[in-house]
C-alpha positions in Angstrom: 0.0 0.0 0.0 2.9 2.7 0.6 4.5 1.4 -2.2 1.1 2.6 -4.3 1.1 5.7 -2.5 4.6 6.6 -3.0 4.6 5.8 -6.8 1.0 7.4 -7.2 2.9 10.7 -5.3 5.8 10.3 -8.0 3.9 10.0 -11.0 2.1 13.1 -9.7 5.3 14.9 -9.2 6.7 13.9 -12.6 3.8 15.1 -14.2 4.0 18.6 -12.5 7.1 18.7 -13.6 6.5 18.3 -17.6 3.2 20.5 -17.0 4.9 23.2 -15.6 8.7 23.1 -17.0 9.2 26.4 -18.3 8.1 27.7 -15.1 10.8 25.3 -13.1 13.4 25.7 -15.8 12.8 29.8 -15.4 12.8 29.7 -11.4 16.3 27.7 -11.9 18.0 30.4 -14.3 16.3 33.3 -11.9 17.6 31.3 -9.0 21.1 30.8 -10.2 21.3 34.6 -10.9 20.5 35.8 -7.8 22.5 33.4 -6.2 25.8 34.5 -8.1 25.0 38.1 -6.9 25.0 36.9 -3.2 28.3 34.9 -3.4 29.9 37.5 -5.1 29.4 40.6 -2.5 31.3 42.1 -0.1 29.9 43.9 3.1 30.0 47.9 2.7 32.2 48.0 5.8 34.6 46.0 4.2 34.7 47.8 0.7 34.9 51.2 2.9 38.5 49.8 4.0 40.0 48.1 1.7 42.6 50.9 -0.3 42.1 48.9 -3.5 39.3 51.0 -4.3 39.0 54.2 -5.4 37.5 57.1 -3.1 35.0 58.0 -6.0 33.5 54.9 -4.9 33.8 54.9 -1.7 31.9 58.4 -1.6 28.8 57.4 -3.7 28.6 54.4 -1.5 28.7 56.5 1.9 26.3 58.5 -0.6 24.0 55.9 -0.5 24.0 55.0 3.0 23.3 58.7 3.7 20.0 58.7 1.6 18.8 55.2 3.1 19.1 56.6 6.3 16.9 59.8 5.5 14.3 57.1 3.7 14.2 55.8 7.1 14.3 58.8 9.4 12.9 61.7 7.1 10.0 59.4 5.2 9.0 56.6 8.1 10.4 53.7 5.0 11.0 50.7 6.7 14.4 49.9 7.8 15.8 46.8 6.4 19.6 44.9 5.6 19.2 46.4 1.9 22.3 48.2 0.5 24.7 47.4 3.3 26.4 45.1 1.0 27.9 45.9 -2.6 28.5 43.7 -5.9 30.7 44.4 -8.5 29.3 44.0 -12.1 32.3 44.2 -13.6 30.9 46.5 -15.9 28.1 43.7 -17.2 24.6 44.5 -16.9 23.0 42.6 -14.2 19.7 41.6 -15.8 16.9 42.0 -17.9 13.4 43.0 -18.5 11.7 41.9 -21.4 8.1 43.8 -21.8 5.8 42.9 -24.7 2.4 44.6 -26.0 0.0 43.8 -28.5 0.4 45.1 -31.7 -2.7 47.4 -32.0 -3.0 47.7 -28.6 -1.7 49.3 -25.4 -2.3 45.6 -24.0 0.7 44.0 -22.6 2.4 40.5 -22.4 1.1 39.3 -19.2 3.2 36.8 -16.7 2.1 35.0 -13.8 4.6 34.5 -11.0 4.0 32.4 -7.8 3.4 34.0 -4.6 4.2 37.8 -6.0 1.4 37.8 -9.0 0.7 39.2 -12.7 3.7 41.2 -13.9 3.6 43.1 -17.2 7.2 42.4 -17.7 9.5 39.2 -17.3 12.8 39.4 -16.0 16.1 37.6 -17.0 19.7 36.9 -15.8 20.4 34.4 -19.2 20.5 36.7 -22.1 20.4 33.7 -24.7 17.2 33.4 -22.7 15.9 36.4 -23.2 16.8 36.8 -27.1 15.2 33.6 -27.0 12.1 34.6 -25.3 11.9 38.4 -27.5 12.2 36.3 -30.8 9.3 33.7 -29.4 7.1 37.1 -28.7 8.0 38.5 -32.1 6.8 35.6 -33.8 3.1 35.2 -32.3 3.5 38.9 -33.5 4.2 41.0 -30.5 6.0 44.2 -30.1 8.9 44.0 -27.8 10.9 45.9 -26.0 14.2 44.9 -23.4 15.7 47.1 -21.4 18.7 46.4 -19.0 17.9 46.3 -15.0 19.1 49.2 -13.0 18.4 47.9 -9.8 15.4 45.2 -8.3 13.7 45.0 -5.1 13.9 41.0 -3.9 10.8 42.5 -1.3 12.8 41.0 1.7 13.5 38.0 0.8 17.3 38.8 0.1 19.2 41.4 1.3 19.7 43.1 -1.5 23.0 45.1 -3.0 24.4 48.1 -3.7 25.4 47.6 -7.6 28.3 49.0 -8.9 26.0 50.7 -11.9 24.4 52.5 -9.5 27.1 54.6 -8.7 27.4 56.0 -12.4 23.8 58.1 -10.9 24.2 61.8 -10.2 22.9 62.2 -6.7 19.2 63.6 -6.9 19.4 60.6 -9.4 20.9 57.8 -6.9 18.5 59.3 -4.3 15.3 58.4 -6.7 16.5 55.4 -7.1 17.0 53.9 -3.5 14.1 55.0 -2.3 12.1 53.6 -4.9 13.7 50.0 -4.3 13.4 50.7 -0.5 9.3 51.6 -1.1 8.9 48.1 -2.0 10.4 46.8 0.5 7.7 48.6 2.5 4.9 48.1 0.5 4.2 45.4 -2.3 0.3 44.3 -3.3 0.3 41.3 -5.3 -1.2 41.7 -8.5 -1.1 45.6 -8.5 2.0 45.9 -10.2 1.3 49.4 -12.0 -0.3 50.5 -8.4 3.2 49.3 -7.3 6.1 50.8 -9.6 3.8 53.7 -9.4 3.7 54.3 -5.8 7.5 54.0 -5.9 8.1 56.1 -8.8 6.2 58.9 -6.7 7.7 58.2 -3.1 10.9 58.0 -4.9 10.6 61.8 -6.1 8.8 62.5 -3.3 11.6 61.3 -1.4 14.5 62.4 -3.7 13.1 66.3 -3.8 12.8 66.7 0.3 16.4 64.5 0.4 18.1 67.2 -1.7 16.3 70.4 -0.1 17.5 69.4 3.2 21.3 68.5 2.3 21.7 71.5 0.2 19.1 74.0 0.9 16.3 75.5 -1.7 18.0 78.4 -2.7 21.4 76.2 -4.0 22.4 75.6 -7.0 22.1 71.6 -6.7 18.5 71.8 -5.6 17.4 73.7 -8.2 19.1 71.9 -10.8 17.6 68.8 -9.5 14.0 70.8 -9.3 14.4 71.8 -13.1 15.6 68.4 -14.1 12.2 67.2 -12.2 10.2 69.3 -14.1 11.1 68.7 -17.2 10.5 65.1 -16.8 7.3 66.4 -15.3 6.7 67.9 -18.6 7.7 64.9 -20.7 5.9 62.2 -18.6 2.7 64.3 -19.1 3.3 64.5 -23.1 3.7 60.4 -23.3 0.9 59.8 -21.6 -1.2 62.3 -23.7 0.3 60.5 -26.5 -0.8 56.8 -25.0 -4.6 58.6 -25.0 -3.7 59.3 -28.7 -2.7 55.7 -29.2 -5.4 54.3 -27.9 -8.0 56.0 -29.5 -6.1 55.3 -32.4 -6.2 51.9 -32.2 -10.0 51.9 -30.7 -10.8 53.3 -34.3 -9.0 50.2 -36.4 -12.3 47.9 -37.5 -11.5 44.5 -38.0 -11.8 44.8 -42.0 -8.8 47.6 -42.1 -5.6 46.2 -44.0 -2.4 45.9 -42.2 -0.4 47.9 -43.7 -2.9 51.2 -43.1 -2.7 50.0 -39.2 1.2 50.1 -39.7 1.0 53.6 -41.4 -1.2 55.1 -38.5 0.4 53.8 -36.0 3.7 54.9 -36.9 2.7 58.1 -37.9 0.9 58.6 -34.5 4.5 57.3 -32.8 6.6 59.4 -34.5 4.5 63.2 -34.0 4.1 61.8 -30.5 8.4 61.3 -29.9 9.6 64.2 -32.4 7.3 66.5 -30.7 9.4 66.0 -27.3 11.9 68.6 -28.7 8.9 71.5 -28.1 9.4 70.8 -24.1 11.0 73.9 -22.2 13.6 72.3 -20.0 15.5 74.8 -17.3 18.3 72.3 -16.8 22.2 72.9 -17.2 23.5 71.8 -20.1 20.0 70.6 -21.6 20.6 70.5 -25.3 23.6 68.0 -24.5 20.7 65.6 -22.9 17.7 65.6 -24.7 17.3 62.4 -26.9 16.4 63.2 -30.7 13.9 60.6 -31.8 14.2 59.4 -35.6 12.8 57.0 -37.6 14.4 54.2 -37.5 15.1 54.5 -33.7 10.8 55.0 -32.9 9.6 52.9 -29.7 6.8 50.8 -30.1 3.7 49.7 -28.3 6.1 48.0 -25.4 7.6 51.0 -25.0 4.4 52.6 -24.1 3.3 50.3 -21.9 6.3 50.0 -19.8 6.0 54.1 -19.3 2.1 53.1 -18.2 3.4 50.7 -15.8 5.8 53.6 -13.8 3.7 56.5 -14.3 0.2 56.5 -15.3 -1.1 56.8 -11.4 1.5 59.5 -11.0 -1.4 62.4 -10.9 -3.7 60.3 -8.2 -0.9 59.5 -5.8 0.2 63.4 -5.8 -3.6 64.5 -5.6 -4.5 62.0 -2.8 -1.2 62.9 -1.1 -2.0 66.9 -0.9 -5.9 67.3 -0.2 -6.1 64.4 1.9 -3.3 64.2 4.0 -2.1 67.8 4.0 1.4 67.2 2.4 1.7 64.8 5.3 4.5 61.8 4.2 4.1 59.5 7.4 0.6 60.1 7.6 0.0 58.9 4.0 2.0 56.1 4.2 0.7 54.7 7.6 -2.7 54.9 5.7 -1.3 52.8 2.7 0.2 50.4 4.6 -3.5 50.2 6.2 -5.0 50.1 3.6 -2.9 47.7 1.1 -2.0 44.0 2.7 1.9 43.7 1.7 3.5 40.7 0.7 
């Protein structure tokens, strides 16, 4: 009888297996990743004394450890083991997210992952993987989109690292970025991931804004560079997601009957007066004409691009609003109420 039982439990497990082995053989390669990062970093305290590296480094690093602690202090974030180590990426991207959309649609690639939920974007430490995975979505006729992996929040499940890409960050920059990874460490609802990136994005300049106002004052030179580089960003993330409006409509008007290749006109037309038109934005910022992008042809984004900018900033507007006429410009007030409000992982 516990023979039967055993086998029965076996043939079960075996089948599980074949069922789901893209989703084993993807936990393995994510696995393996992050387990390379954790053998290969050092403790900050130790990188801090060794002479071998460069006080550059050093300074961003104490740098960093300065803004977690105001993340902490300033914005009521909780405290955690995060950035206290550091791994050096040799000058190799870490990893990658893969994001794909519908064609004529603003309707992204969907992924389910086990105990964190539906993410509109699939990340990978394998980039044979990945080109694998971007030529698979190609084919069922996708648009695509990868972009390399500044930094990821493991939600507290790892202790996670200071990356040696980071430091490359000016500091109203470097400041955006920790808090962001340190917001959801704080707060993370499964299955709300543009509720989540979205909550970061805005606690992170938030965060980043009040960080750089106190170090430097709001009549220095620093702050209000970092307040004109904000609001020009301001000024392009509110011209993007115009243009998704104008997308979508767009595609809302395609009828089942129209050819192909009028959907490819429109849609391209529409991308390109949406992108070129970002040269009309008045940016304040030093040195400005030396950063904006020029968009041409050949180098448009396509529907994955504009989903990906959805997932960070289309709640932008309803965090700020919620933030200022219900809780008074209040920070710890607001967050106590999210984190009453929103069960976290």
């Amino acid at each position: 009888m516990k023979r039967r039982i055993f086998l029965g439990l076996l043939g079960v497990l075996l089948a599980l297996g074949i069922w789901q082995r893209e989703l084993i053989s993807y936990g393995y390669m994510q696995a393996k990743g992050q387990l390379h990062i954790m053998l290969n970093t050092r403790p900050v305290a130790e990188v801090l004394a060794d002479p071998t590296y460069p006080d550059s480094l050093k300074t961003k690093i104490r740098l960093i450890q300065e803004i977690k602690r105001f993340a902490q202090d300033s914005l009521g974030l909780d405290p955690s083991d995060n950035f206290t180590t550091y791994h050096d990426q040799e000058g190799k991207p870490l990893m990658w997210v893969l994001v794909g959309s519908d064609r004529y649609a603003l309707k992204p690639v969907e992924y389910a992952i086990p105990l964190l939920g539906t993410f509109s974007y699939k990340g990978y430490f394998d980039r044979q993987r990945l080109i694998q995975a971007d030529s698979m979505l190609q084919r069922d006729g996708y648009d695509t989109r990868i972009n390399e992996v500044a930094a990821y929040s493991t939600l507290g499940f790892f202790k996670d690292p200071i990356l040696s890409s980071m430091l490359k960050r000016t500091e109203g920059s470097l400041a955006e970025l920790i808090i962001h990874e340190l917001t959801h460490g704080t707060l993370f609802i499964k299955d709300q991931l543009e509720y989540n990136e979205n909550l970061a994005d805005f606690v992170g300049d938030y965060g980043a804004e009040r960080y750089m106002a106190q170090k430097y004052g709001r009549d220095s030179l620093p702050y209000r560079n970092y307040l004109a580089t904000n609001a020009y960003y301001e000024r392009f993330n509110d011209h993007i997601l115009k243009g998704t409006q104008t997308l979508d409509s767009v595609y809302k008007s395609f009828k089942p009957s129209t050819p192909v290749s009028v959907k490819e006109t429109v849609k391209w037309t529409t991308i390109e007066t949406i992108m070129t038109t970002t040269d009309t934005l008045t940016d304040e910022r030093l040195n400005h004409l030396a950063k904006r992008r020029v968009w041409i042809k050949t180098d448009l984004p396509n529907n994955a691009y504009f989903v990906g900018f959805l997932t960070y900033r289309k709640q932008q507007n309803r965090f700020k609003t919620e933030f200022v006429t219900q809780f008074k410009s209040d920070f710890k007030r607001y967050l106590t109420h999210l984190k009453h409000t929103y069960p976290s992982l």
